[in-house]
C-alpha positions as CSV (number, residue, x, y, z in Angstrom):
1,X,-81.4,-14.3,-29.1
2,X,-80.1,-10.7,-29.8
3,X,-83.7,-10.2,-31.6
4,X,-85.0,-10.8,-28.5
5,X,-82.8,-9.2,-26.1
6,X,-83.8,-5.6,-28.2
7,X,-87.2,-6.6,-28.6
8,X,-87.0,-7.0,-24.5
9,X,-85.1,-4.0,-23.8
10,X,-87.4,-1.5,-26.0
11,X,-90.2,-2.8,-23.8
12,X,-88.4,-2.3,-20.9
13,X,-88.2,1.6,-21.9
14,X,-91.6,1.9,-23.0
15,X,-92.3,0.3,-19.6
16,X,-89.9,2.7,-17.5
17,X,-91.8,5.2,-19.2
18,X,-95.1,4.0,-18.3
19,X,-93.9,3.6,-14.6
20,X,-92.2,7.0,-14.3
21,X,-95.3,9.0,-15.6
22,X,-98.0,7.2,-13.3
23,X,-95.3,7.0,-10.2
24,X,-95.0,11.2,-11.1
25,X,-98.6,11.6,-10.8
26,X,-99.8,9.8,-7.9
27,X,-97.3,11.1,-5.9
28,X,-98.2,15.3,-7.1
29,X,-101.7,14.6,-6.9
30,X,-102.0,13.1,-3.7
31,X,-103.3,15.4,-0.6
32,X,-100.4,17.6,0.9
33,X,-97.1,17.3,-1.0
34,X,-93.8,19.1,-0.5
35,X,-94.9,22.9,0.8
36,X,-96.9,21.2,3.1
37,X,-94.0,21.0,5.0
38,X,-92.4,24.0,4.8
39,X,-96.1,25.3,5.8
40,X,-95.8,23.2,9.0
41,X,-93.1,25.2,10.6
42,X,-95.5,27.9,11.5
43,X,-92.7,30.9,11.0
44,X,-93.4,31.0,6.7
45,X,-95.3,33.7,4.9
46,X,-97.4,33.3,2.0
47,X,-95.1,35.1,0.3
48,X,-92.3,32.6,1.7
49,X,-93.8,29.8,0.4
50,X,-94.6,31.2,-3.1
51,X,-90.5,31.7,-3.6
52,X,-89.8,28.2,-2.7
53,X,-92.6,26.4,-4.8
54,X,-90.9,28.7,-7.5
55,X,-87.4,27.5,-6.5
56,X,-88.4,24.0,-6.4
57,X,-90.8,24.4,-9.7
58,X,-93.8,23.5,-7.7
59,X,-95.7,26.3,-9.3
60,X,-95.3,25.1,-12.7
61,X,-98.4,22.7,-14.6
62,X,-97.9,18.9,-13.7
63,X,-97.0,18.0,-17.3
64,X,-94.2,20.8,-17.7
65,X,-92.7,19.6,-14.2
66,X,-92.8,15.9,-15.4
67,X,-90.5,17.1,-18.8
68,X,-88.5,18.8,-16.7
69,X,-87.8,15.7,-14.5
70,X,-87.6,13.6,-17.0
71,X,-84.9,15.5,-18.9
72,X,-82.8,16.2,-15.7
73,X,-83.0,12.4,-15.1
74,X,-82.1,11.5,-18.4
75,X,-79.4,14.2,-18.0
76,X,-77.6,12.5,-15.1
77,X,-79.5,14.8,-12.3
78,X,-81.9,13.0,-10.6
79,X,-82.7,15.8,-8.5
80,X,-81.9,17.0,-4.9
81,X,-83.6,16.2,-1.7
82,X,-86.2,18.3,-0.1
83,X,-85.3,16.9,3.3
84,X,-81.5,16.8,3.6
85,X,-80.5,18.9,0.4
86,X,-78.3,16.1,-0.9
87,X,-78.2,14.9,-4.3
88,X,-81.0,11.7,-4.8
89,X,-78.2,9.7,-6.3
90,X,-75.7,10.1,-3.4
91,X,-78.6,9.6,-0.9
92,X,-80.0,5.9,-2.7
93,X,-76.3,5.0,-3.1
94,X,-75.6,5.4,0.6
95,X,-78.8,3.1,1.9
96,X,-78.0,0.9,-1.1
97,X,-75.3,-1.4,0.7
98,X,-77.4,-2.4,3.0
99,X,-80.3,-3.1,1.0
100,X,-78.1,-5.1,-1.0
101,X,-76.5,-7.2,1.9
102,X,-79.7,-7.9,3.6
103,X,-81.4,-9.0,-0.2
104,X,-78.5,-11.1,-1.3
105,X,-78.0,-13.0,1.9
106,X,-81.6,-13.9,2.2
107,X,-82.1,-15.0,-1.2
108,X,-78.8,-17.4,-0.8
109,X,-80.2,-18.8,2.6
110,X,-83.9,-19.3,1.0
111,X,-82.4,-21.0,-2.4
112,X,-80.1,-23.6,0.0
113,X,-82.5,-24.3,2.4
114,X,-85.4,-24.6,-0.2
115,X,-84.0,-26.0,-3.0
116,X,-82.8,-29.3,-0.3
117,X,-86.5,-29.0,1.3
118,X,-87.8,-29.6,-2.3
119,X,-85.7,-32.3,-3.7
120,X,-86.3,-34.2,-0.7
121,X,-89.7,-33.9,-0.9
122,X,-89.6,-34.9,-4.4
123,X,-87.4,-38.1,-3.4
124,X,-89.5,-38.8,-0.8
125,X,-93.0,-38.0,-2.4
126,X,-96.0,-38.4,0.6
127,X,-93.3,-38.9,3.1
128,X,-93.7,-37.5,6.6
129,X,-91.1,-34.7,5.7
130,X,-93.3,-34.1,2.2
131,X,-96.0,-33.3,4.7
132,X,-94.0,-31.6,6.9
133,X,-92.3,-29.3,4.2
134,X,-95.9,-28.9,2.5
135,X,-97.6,-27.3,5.6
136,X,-94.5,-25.4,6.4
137,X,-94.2,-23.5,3.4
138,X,-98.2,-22.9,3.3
139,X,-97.9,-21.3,6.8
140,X,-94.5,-19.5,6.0
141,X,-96.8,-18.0,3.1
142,X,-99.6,-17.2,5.0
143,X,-97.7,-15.0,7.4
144,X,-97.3,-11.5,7.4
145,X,-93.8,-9.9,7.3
146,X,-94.4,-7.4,9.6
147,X,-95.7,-10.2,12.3
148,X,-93.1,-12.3,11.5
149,X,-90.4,-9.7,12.4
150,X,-92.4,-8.2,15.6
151,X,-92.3,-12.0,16.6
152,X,-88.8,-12.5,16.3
153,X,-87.8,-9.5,18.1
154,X,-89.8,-10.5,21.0
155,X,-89.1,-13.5,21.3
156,X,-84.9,-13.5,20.5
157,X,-84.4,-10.0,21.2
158,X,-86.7,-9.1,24.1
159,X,-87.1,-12.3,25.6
160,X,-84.1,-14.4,25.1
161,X,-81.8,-11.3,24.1
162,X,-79.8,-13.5,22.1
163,X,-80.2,-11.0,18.7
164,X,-80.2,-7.1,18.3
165,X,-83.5,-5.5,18.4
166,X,-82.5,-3.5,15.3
167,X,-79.7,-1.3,13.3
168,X,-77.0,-2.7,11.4
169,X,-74.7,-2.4,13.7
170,X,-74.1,-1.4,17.5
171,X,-72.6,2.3,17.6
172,X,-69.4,2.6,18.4
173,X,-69.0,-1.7,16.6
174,X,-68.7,-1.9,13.4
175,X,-67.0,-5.1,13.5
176,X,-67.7,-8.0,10.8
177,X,-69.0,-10.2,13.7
178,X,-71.2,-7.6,14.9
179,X,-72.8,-6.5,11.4
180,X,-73.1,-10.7,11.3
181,X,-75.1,-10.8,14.3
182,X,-77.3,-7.9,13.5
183,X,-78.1,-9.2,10.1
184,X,-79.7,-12.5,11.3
185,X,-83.0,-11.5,12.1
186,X,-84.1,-9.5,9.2
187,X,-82.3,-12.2,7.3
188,X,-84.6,-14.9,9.0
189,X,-87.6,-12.8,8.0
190,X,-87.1,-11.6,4.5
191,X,-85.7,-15.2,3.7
192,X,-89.0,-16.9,5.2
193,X,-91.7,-16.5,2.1
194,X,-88.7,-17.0,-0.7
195,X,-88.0,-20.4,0.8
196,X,-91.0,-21.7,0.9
197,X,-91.8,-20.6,-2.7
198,X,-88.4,-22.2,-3.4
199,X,-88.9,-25.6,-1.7
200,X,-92.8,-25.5,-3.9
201,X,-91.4,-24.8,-6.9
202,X,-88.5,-27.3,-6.6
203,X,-90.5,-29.7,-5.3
204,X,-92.4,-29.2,-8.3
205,X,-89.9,-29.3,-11.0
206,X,-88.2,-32.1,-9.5
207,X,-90.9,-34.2,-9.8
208,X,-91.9,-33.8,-13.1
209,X,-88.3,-34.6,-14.5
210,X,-88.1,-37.5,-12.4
211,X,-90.6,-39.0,-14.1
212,X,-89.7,-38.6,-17.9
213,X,-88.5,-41.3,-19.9
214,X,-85.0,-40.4,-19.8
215,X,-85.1,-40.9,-16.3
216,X,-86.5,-44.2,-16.3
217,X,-84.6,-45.6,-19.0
218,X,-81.5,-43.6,-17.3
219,X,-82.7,-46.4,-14.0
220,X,-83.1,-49.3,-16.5
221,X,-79.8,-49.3,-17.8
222,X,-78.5,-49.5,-13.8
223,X,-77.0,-46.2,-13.5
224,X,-76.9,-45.3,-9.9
225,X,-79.8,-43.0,-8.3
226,X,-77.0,-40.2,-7.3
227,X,-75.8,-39.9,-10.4
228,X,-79.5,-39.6,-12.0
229,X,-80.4,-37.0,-9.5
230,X,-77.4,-35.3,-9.6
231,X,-76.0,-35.0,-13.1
232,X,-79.4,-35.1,-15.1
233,X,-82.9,-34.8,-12.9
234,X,-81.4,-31.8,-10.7
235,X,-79.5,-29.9,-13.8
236,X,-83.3,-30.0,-15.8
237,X,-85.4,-29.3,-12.8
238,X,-83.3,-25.9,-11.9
239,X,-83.9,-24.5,-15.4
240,X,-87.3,-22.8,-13.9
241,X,-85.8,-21.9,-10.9
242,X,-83.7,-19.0,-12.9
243,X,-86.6,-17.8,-13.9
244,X,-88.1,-17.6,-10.5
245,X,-84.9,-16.1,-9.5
246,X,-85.6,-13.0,-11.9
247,X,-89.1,-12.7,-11.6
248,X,-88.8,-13.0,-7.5
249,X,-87.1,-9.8,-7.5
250,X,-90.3,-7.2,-6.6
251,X,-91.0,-10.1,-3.8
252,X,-87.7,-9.4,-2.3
253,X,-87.9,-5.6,-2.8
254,X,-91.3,-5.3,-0.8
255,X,-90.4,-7.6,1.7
256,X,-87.2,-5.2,2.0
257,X,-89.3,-2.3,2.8
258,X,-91.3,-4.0,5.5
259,X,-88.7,-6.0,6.5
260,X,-86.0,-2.9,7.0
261,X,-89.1,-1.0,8.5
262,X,-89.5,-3.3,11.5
263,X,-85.9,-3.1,12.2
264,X,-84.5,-0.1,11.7
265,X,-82.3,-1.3,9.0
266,X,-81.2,1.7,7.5
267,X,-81.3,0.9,3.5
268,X,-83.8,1.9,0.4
269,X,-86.6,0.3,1.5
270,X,-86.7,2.7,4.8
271,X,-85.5,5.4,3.2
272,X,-88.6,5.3,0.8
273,X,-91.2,5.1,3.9
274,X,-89.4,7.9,5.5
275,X,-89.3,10.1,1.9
276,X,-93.0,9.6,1.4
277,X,-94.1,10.8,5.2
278,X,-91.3,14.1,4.4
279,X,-92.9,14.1,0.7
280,X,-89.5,14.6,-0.4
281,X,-90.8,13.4,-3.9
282,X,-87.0,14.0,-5.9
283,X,-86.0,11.1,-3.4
284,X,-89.5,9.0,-4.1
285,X,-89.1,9.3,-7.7
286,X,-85.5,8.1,-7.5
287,X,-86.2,5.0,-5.6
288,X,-89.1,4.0,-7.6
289,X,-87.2,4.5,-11.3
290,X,-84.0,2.4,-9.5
291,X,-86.4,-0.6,-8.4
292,X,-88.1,-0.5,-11.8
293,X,-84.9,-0.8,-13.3
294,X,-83.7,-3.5,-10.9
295,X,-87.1,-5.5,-11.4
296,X,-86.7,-5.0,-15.3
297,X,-83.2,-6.2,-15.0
298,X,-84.1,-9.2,-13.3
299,X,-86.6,-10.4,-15.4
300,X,-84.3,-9.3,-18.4
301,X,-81.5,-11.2,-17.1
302,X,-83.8,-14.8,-15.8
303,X,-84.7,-15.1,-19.5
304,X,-81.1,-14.5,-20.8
305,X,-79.7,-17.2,-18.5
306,X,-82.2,-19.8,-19.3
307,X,-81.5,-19.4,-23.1
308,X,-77.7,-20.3,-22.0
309,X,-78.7,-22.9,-19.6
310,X,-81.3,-24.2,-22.5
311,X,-79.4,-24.0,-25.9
312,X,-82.9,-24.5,-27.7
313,X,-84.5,-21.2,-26.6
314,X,-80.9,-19.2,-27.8
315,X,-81.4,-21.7,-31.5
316,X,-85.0,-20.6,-31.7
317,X,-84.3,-16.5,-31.1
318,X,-88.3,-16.9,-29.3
């Protein structure tokens, strides 16, 4: 296992690596960029602009500025913002709590509610509620998030009024109860693709270890159908699901974006829509390398915790 954990972290590097250097130069060689901003005041000289590219190292070969970023990063400095003149780190670590709360809750609402859809539709394979839970989770995947959230806040914000159009919280309310209440649409509609992958996928495992030999013998010597659910079938059948818990993280990050996007929710993922109209690239660059890093990590992490939950993938070292 430790083999494999520095086998897994070098190619995490190499991949950061990879990501920061393509990331870098899509965003530098894409129409506009960062003095197209200041240009669009109107009131700046030529001469103007030529001492900020210089301030900002704008002026400098793309290769020489992606050393130069890459050492400052390395260094600690991730750079400051073009926009606000704040330092990148302090700007992603004050939109990261709400990225966070709105992530976390979703993912704990869609593993309940789809790991009980799925082992009930593996209990009761062809039932009505299979079928049921089947087409659900096909049209929960078909729809887009942005629809999805436009729909909710017609219908429960404009039309019934019963949520907040938006924000996380009313101004002058920062109350628990009211950060609650605020949090339950986008919650709803981030949380609406991961369960129904969660319900397929534990639909999916379920039924295969229900129908192993251990199970059966398990029914022949008369133990009782909770217990063999509860203490064997559903223990083995949520050994995938950590994986999917790692590898769902990019899923969860781009449904973020959209997700905050429709409403207002002021964490990373609209902070990163905003950072690209402003091409305030320090902030850009900084967002991408910390989602890399949390995408890495998940999928780092899913494959440590099914070599615990598995004692024959920590014994074989993969």
């Amino acid at each position: 296992m430790i083999a494999f954990l520095l086998r897994r972290l070098g190619q995490s590097l190499l991949l950061l690596l990879i990501v920061s250097m393509i990331g870098f130069a899509i965003l530098h060689l894409a129409p506009g960029g960062p003095m197209s901003q200041f240009a669009a005041g109107g009131d700046m000289t030529q001469a103007d602009l030529d001492r900020i590219a210089e301030q900002l190292g704008l002026n400098r070969p793309l290769p020489v500025q992606y050393v130069e970023w890459l050492w400052r990063m390395l260094s600690g400095d991730w750079g400051v913002s073009y926009r606000d003149q704040q330092p990148v780190l302090h700007i992603i670590a004050s939109h990261l709590g709400a990225t966070l709360e709105l992530m976390l809750t979703s993912t704990l609402l869609a593993m309940v509610i789809g790991a009980w859809v799925g082992i009930l539709g593996a209990i009761r394979r062809y039932s009505l509620f299979d079928s049921l839970a089947t087409i659900g989770a096909m049209i929960a995947l078909s729809i887009p998030t942005f629809w999805f959230g436009l729909v909710v806040i017609y219908v429960f914000s404009v039309g019934l009024g019963w949520l907040p159009a938006g924000n996380r919280y009313t101004m002058g309310d920062g109350s628990f109860l009211n950060q609650v209440h605020h949090l339950i649409g986008p919650c709803i509609v981030l949380a609406l693709v991961s369960t129904a992958v969660w319900s397929r996928y534990m639909r999916s495992s379920m039924l295969e270890v229900v129908n192993q030999d251990y199970i059966r013998t398990a029914r022949a010597k008369g133990v009782p159908e909770r217990q063999i659910l509860m203490r064997h079938a559903l223990r083995n059948a949520l050994l995938p699901m950590i994986t999917i818990t790692g590898l769902h993280v990019p899923t969860l990050l781009s449904g973020a974006l959209v997700t905050e996007t429709v409403f207002t929710w002021p964490g990373m993922g609209r902070l990163f829509l905003d950072s690209i109209s402003y091409r305030d690239y320090p902030v850009v660059m900084g967002i991408l390398m910390f989602t890399a890093v949390l995408v890495l990590l998940g999928s780092l992490l899913a494959d440590l915790l099914y070599g615990i939950a598995d004692p024959r993938i920590s014994r074989s070292g993969r």
